[in-house]
Backbone of each chain as ProteinMPNN parsed JSONL, in Angstrom:
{"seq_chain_A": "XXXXXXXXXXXXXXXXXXXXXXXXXXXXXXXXXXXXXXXXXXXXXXXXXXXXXXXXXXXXXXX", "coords_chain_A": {"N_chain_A": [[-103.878, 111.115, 18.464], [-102.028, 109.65, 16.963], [-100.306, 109.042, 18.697], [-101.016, 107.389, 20.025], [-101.714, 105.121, 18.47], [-98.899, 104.66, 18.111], [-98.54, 103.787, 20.589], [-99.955, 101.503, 20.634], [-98.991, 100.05, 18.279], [-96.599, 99.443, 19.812], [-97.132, 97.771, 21.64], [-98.468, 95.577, 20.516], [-96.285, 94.505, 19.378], [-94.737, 93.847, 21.48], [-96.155, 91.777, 22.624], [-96.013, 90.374, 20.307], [-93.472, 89.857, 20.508], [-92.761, 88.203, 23.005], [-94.507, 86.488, 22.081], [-93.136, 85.09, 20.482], [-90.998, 84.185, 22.03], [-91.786, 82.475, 23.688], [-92.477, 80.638, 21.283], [-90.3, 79.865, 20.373], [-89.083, 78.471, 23.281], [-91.032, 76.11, 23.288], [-91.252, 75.291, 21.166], [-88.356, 73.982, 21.67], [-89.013, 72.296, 23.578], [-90.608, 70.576, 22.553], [-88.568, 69.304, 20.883], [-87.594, 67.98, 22.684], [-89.395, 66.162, 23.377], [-90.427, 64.642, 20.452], [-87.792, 63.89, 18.873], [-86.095, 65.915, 16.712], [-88.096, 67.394, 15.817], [-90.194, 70.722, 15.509], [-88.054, 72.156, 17.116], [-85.127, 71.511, 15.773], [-85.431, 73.767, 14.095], [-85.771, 75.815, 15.63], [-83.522, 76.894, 16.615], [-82.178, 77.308, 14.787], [-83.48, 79.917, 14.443], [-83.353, 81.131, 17.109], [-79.99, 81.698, 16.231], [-80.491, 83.552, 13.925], [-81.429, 85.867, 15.554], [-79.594, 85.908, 16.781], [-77.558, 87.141, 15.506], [-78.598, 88.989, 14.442], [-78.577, 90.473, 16.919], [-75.766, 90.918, 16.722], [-75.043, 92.382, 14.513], [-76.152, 94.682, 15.541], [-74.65, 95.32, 17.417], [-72.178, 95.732, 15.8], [-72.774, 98.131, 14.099], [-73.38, 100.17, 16.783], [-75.092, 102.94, 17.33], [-74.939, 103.879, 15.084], [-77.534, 103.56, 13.373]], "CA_chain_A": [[-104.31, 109.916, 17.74], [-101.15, 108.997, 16.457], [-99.525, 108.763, 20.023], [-102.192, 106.177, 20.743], [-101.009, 104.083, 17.615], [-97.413, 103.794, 18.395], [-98.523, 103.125, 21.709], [-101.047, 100.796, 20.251], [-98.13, 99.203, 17.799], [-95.247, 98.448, 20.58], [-97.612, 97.236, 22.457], [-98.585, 94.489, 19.625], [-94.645, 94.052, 19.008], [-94.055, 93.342, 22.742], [-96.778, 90.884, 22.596], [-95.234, 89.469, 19.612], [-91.66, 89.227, 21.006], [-93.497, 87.049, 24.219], [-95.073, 85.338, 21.332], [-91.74, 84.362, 19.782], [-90.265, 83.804, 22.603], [-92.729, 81.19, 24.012], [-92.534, 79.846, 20.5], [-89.061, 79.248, 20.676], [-89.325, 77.669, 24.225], [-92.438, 75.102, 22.822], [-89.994, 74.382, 20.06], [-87.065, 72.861, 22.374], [-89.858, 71.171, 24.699], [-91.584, 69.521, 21.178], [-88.058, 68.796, 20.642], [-87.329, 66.695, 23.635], [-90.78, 64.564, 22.855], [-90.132, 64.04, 19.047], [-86.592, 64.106, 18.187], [-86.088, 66.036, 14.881], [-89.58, 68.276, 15.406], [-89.625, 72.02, 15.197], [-86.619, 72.652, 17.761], [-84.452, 72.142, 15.413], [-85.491, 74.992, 13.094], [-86.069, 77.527, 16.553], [-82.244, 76.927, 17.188], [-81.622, 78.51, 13.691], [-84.248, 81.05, 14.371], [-82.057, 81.822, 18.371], [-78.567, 82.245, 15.378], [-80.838, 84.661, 13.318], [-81.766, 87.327, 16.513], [-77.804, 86.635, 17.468], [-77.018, 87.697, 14.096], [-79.387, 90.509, 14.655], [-77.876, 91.113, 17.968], [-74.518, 91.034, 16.288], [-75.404, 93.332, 13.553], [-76.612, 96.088, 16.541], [-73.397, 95.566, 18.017], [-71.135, 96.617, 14.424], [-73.212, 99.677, 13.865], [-73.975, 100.747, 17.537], [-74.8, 104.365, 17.583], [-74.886, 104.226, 13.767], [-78.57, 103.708, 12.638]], "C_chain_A": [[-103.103, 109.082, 17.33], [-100.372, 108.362, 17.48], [-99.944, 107.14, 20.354], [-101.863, 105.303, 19.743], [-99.706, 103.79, 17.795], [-97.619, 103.444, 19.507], [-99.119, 101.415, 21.18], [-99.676, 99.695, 19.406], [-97.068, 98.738, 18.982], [-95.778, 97.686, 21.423], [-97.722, 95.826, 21.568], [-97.027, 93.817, 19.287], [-94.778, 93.285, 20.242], [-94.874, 92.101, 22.937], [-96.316, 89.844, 21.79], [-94.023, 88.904, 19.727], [-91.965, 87.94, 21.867], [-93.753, 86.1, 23.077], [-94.11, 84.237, 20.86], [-90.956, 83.587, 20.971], [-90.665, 82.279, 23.513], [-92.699, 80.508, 22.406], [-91.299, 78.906, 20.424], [-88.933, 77.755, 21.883], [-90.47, 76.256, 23.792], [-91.546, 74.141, 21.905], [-89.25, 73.288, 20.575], [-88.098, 72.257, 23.415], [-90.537, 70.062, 23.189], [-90.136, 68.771, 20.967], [-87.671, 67.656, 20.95], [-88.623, 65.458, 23.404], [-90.687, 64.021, 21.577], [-88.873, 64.596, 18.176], [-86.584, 64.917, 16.589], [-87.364, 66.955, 14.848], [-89.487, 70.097, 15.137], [-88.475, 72.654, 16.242], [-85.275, 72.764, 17.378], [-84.094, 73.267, 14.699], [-85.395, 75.858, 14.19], [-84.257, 77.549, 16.668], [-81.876, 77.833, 15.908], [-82.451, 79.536, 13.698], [-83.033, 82.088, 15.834], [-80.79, 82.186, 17.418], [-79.381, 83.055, 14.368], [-80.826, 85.635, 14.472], [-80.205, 87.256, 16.491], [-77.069, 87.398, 16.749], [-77.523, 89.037, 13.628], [-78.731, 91.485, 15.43], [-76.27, 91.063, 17.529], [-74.512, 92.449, 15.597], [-75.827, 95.132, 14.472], [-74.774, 96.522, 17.122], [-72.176, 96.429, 17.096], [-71.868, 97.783, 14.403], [-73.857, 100.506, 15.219], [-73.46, 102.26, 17.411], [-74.47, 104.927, 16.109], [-76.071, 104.397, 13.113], [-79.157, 104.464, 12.768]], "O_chain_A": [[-103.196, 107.855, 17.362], [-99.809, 107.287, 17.274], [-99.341, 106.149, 20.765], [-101.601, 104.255, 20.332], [-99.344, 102.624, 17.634], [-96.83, 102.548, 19.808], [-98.549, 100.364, 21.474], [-99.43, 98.615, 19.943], [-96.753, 97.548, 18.977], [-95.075, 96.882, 22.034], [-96.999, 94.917, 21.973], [-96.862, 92.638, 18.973], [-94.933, 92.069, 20.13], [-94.231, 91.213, 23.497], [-96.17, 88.687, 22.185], [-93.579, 87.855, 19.26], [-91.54, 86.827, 21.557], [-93.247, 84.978, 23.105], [-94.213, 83.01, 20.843], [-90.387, 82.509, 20.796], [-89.94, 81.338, 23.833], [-93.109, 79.361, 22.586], [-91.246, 77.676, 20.414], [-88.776, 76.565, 21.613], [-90.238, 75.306, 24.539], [-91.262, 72.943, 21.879], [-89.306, 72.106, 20.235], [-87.495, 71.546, 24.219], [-90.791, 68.858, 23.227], [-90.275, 67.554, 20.849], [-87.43, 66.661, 20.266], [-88.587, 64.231, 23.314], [-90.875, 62.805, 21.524], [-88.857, 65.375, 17.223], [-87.043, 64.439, 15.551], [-87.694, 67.294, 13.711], [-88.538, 70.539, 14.49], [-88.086, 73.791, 15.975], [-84.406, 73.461, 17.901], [-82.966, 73.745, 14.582], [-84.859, 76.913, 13.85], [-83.869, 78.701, 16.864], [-81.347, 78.938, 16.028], [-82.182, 80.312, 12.781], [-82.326, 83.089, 15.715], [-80.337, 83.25, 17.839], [-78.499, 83.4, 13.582], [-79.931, 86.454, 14.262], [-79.534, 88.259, 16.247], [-76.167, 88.155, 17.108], [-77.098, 89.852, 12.809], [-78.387, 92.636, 15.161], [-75.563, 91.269, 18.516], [-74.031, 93.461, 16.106], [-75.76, 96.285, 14.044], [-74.079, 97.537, 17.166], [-71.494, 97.385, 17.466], [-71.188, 98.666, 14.925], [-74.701, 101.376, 15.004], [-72.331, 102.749, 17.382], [-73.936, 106.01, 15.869], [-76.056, 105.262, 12.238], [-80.153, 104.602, 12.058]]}, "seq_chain_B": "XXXXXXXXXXXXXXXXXXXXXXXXXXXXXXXXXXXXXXXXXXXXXXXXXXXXXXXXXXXXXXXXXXXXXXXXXXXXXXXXXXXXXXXXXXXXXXXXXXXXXXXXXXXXXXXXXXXXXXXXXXXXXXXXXXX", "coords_chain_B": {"N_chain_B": [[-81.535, 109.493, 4.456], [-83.31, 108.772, 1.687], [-87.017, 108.507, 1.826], [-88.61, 107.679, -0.168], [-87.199, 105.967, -1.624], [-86.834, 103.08, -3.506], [-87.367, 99.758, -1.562], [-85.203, 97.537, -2.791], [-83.134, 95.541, -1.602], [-84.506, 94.038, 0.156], [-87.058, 93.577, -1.531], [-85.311, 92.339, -3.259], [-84.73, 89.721, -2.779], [-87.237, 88.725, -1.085], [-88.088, 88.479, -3.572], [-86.707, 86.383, -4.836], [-86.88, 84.235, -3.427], [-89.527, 83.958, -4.066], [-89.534, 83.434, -6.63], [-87.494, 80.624, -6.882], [-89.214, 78.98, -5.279], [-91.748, 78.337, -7.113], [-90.436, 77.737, -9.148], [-88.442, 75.84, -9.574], [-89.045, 72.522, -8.913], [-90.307, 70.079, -6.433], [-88.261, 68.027, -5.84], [-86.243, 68.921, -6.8], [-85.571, 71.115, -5.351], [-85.26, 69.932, -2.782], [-83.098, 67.878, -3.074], [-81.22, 69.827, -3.262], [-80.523, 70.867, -0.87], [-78.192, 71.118, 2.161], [-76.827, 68.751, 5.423], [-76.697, 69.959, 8.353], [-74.397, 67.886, 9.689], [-73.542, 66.991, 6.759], [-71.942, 69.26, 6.734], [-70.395, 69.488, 8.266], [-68.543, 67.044, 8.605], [-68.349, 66.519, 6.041], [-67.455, 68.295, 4.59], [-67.116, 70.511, 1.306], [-67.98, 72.114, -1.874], [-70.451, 71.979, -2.938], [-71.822, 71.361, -0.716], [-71.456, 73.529, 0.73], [-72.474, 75.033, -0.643], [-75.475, 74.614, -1.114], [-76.226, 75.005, 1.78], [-76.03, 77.538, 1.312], [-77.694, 78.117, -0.353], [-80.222, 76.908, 0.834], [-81.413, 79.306, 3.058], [-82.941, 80.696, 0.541], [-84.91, 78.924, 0.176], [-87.848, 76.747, 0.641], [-90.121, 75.059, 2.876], [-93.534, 74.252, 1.583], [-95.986, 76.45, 0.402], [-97.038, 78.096, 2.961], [-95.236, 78.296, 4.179], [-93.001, 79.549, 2.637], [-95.052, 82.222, 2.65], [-95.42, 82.59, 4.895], [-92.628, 83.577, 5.885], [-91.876, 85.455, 4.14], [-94.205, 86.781, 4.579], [-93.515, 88.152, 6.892], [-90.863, 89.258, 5.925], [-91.483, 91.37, 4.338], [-92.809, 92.85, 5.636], [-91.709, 93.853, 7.864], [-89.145, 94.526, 7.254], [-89.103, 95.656, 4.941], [-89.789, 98.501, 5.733], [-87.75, 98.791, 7.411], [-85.828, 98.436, 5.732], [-85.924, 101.039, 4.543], [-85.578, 102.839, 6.849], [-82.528, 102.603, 7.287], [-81.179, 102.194, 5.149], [-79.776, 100.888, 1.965], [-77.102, 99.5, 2.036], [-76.733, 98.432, 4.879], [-78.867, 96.616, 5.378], [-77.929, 95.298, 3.713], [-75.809, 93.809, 5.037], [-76.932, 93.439, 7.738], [-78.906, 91.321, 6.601], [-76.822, 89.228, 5.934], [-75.648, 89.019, 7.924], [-77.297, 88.108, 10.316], [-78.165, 85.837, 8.558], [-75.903, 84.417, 8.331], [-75.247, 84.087, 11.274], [-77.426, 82.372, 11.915], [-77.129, 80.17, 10.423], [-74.27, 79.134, 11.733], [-74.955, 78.722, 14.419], [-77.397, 76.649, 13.649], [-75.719, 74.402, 12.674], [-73.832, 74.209, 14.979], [-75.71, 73.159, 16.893], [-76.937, 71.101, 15.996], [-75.435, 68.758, 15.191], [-75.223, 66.26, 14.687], [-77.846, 65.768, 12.91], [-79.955, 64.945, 11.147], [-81.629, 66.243, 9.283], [-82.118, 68.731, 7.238], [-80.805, 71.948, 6.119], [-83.493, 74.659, 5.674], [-85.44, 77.444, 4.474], [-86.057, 81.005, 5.122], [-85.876, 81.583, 7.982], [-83.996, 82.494, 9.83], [-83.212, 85.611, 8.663], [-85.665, 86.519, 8.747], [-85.762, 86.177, 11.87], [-83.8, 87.765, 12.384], [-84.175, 90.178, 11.447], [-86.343, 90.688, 12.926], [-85.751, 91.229, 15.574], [-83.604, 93.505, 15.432], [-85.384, 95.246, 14.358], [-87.258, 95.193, 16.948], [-85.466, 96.53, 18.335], [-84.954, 98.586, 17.573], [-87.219, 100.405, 17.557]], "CA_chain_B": [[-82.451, 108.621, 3.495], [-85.4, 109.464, 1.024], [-88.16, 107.476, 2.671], [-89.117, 107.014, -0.981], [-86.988, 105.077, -2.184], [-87.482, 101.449, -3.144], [-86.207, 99.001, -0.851], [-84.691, 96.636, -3.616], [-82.368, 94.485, -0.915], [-85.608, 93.094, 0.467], [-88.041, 93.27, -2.668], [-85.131, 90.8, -4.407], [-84.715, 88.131, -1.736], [-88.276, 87.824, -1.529], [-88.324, 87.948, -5.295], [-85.854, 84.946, -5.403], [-87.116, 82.72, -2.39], [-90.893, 83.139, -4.71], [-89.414, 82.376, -8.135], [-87.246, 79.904, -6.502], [-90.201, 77.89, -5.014], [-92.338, 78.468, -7.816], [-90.192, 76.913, -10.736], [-87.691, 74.492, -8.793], [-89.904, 71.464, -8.655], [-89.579, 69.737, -5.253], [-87.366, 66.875, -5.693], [-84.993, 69.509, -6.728], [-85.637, 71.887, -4.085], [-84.888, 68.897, -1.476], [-81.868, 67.207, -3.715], [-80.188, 71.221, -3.13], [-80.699, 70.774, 0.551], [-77.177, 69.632, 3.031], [-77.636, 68.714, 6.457], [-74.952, 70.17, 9.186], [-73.384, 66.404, 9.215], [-72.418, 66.672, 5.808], [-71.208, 70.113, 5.979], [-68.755, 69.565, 9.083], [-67.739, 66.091, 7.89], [-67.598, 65.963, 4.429], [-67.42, 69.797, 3.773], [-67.432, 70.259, -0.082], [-68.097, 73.368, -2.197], [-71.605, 71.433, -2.982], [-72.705, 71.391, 0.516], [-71.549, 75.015, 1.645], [-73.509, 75.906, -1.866], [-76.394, 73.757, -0.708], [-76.429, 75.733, 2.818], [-76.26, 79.103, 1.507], [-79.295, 78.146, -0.83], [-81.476, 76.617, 1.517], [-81.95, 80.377, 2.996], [-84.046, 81.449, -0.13], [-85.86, 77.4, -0.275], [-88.96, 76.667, 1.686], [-90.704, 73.347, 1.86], [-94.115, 74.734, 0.723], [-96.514, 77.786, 0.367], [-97.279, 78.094, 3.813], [-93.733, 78.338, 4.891], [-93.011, 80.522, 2.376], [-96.047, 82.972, 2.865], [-95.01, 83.151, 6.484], [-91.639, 84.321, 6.015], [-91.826, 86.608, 3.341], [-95.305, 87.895, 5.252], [-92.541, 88.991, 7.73], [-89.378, 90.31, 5.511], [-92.12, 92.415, 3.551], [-93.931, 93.836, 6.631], [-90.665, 94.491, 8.937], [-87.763, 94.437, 6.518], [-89.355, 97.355, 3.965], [-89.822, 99.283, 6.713], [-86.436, 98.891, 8.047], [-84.382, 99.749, 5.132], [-86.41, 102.761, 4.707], [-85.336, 103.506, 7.81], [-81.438, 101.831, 7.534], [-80.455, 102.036, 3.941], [-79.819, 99.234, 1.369], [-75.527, 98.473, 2.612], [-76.858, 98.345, 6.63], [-79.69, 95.998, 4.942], [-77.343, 93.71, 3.359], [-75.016, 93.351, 5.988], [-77.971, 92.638, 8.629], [-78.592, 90.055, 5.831], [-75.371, 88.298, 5.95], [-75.094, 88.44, 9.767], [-78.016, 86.981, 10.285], [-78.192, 84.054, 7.95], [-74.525, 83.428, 9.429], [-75.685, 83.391, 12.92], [-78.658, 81.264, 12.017], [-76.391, 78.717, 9.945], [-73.714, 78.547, 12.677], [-76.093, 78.251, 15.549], [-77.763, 75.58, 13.388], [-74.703, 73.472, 12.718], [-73.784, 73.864, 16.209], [-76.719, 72.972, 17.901], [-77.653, 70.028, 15.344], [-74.292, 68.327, 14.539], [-75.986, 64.789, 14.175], [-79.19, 66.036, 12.939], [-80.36, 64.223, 9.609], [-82.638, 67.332, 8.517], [-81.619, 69.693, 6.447], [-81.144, 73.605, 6.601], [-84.053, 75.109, 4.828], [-86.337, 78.514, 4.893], [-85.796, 82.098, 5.63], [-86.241, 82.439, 9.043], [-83.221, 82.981, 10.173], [-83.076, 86.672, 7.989], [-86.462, 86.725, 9.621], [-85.615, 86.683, 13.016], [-82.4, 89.104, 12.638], [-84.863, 91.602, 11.3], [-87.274, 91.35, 14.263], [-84.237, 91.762, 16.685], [-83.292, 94.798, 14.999], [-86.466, 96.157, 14.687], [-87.536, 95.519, 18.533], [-84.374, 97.273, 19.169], [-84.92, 100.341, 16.933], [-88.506, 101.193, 17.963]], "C_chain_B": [[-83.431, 109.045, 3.398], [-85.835, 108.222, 1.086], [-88.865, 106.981, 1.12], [-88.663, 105.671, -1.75], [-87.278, 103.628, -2.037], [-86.469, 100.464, -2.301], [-85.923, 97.428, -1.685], [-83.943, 95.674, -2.869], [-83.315, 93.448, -0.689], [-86.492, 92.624, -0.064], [-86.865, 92.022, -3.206], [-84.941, 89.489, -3.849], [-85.972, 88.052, -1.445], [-88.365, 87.482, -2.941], [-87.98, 86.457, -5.352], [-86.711, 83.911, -4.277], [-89.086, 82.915, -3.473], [-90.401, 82.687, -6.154], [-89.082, 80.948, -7.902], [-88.258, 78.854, -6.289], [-91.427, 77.617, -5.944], [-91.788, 77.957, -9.605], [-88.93, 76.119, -10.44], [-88.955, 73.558, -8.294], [-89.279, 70.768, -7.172], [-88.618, 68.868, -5.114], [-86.138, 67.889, -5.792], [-84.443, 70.405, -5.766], [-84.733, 71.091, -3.041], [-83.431, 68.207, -1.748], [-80.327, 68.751, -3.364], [-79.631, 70.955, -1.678], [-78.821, 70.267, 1.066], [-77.909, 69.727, 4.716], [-76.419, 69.268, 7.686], [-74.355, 68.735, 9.481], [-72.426, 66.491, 7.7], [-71.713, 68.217, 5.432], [-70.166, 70.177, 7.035], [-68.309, 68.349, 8.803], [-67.21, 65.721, 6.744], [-67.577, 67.42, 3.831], [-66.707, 69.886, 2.474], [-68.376, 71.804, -0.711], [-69.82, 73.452, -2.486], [-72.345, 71.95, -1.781], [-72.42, 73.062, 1.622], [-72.757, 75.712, 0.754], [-74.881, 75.765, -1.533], [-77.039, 74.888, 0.59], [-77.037, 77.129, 2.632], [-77.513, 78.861, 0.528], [-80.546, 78.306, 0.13], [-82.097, 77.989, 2.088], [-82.894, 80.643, 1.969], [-85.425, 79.958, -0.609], [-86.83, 77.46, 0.77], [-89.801, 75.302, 1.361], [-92.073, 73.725, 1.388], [-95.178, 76.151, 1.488], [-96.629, 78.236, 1.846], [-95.784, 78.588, 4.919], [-93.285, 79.724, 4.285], [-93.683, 82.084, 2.731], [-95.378, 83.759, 4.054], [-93.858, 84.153, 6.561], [-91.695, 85.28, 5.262], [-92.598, 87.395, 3.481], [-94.078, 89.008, 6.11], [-91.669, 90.112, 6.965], [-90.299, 91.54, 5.035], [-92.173, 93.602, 4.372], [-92.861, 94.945, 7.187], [-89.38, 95.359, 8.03], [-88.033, 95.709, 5.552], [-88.795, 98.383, 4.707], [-88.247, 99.475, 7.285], [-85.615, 98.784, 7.263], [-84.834, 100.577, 4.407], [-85.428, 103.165, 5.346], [-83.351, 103.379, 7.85], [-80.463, 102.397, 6.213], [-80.294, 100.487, 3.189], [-78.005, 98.581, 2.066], [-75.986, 97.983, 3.852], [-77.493, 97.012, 6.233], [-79.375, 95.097, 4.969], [-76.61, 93.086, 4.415], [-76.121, 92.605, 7.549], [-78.343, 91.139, 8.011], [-78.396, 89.295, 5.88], [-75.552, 88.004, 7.399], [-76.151, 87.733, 10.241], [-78.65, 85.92, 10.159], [-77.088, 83.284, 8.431], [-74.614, 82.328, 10.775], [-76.544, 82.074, 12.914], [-78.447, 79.951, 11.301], [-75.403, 78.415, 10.989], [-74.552, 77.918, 13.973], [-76.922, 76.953, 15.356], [-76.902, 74.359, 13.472], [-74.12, 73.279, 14.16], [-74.267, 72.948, 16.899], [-77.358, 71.323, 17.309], [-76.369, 68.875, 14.621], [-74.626, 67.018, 14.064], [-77.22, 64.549, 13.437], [-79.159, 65.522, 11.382], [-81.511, 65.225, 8.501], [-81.604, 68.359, 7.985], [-82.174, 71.329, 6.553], [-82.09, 73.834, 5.268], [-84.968, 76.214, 5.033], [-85.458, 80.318, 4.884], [-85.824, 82.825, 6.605], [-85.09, 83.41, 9.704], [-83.084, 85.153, 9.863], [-84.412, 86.806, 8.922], [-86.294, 87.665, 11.055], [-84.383, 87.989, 13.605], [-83.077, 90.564, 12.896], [-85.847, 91.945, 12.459], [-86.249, 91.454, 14.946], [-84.309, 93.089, 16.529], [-84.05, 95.773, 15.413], [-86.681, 96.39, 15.966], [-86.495, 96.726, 18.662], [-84.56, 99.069, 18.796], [-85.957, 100.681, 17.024], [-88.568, 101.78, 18.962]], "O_chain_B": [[-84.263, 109.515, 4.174], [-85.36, 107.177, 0.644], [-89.605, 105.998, 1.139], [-89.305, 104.748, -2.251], [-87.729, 103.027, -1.062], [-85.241, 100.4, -2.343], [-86.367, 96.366, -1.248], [-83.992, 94.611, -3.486], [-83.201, 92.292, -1.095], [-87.007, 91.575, 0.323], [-87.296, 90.916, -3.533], [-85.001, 88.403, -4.424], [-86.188, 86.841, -1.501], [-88.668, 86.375, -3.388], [-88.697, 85.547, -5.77], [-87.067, 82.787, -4.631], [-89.786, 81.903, -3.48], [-90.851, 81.692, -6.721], [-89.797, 80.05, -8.345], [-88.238, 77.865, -7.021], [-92.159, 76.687, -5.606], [-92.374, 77.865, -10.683], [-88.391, 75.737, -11.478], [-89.713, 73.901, -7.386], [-88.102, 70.87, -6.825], [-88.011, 68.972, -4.048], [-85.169, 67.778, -5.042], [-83.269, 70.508, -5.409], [-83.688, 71.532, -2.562], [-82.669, 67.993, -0.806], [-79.101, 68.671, -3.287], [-78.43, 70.855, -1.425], [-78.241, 69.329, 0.519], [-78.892, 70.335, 5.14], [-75.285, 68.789, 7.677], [-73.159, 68.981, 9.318], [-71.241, 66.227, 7.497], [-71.141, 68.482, 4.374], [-69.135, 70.817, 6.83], [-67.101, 68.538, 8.663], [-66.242, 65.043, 6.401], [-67.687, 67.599, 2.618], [-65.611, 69.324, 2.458], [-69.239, 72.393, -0.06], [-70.469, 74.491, -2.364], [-73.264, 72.769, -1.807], [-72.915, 73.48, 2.669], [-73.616, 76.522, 1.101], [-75.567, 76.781, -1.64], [-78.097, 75.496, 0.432], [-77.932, 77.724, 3.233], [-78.449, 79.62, 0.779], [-81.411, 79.172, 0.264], [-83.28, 78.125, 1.774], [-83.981, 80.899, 2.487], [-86.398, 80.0, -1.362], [-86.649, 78.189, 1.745], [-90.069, 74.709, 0.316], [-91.958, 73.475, 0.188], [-95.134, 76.636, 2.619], [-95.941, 79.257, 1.841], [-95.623, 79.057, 6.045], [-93.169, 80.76, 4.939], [-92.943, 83.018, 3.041], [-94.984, 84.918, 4.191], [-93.94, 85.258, 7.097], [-91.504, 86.318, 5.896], [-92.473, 88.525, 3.007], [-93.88, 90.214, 5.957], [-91.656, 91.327, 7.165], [-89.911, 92.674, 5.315], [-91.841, 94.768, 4.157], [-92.89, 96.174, 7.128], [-88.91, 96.485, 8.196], [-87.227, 96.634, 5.453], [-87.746, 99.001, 4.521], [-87.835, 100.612, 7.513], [-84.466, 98.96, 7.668], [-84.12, 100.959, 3.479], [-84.474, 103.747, 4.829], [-82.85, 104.239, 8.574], [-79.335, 102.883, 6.293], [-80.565, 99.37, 3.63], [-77.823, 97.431, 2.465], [-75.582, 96.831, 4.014], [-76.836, 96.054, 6.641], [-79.78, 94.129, 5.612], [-76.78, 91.895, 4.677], [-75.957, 91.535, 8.134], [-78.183, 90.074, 8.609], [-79.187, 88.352, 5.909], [-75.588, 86.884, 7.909], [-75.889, 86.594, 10.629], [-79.34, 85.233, 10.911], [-77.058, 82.112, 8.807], [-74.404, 81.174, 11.151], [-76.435, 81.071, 13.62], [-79.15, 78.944, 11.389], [-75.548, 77.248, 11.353], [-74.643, 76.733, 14.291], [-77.215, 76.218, 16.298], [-77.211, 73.404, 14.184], [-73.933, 72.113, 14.507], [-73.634, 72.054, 17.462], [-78.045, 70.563, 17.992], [-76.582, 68.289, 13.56], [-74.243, 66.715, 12.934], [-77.676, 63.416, 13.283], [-78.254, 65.82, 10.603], [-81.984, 64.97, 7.393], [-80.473, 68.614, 8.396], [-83.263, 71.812, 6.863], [-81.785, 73.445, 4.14], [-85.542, 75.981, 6.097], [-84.272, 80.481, 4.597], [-85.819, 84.056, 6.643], [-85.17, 84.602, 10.002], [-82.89, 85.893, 10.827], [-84.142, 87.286, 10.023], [-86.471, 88.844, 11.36], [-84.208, 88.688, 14.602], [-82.918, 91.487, 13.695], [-86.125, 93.072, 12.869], [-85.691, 92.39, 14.374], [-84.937, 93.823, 17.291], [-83.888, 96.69, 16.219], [-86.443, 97.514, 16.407], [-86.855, 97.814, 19.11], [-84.404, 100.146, 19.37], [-85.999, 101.737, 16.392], [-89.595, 102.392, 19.256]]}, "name": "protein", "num_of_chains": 2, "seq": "XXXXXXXXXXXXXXXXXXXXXXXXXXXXXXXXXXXXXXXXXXXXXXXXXXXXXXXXXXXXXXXXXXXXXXXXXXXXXXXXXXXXXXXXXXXXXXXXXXXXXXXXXXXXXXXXXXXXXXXXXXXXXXXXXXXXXXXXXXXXXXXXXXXXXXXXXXXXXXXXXXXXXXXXXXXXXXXXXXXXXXXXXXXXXXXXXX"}
């Protein structure tokens, strides 16, 4: 039962990553049609994950 | 790590981004605000102060809600799992990233940095990575 829930959760993550990641992409296409719309906030959302993916990088093989 | 303990890094940065938006009236909220223009041209202790605010500011409930739905859900969970120093430092590196990347990417841009996504999106990174 429980197997079937973490299956059941990464599966909902991985859906959600796609989700993000098509959100992102929507972002910089809204951007190009209305200067100033939500593309510029996804660009500081792409320097949060890098900052994520930074943060993996200082403690790899630490958490 | 005892899985009991409380995860205080992430309970007080939501704490602050809801007091924050909840007794800063908006004019003041928005008057805190800089925009990356005035923090690579006229950089000023104001407008770095301004920057590192806007992280815990949100323009309203809805914004808020969203992000702090996230830090709660993911971010508990992951300094359970992390600790509170790993916590902070994920923190830091990812409001960094998500203010340089902004100022980068927006050097002319007349909007102003504001929200918590950035801390947001560090923590889903992470997480993906550590499941």
């Amino acid at each position: 039962m429980f197997s079937v829930l973490s299956r059941f959760t990464l599966l909902c993550f991985k859906v959600l990553t796609l989700f993000f990641i098509g959100f992102i992409i929507w972002g910089q296409w809204m951007e190009g049609l209305y200067p100033g719309a939500g593309g510029v906030a996804n660009w500081a959302h792409i320097g949060g994950a890098l900052g994520g993916a930074w943060f993996l990088y200082v403690y790899k093989g630490k958490l | 790590m005892n899985k009991t303990q409380l995860p205080w890094v992430m309970g007080l940065l939501v704490t602050i981004c809801f007091v924050l938006h909840f007794t800063l009236p908006v004019q003041t909220r928005f008057a805190l605000l800089t925009t990356p223009a005035e923090l690579i041209f006229a950089p000023s202790l104001r407008a770095l102060g301004g920057a590192i605010t806007a992280g815990f500011l949100h323009v309203d409930f809805r914004h808020l809600f969203s992000n702090c739905l996230m830090l709660t859900l993911l971010g508990f969970a992951l300094e359970k799992k992390m600790g509170h120093g790993k916590t902070a430092m994920l923190l830091l590196l990812s409001g960094l990233g998500a203010l340089t990347v902004h100022v980068l990417s927006n050097v002319y841009s007349p909007i102003p940095f504001l929200g918590a996504s950035g801390y947001v999106f560090g923590i889903i990174a992470v997480y993906a990575a550590l499941l």
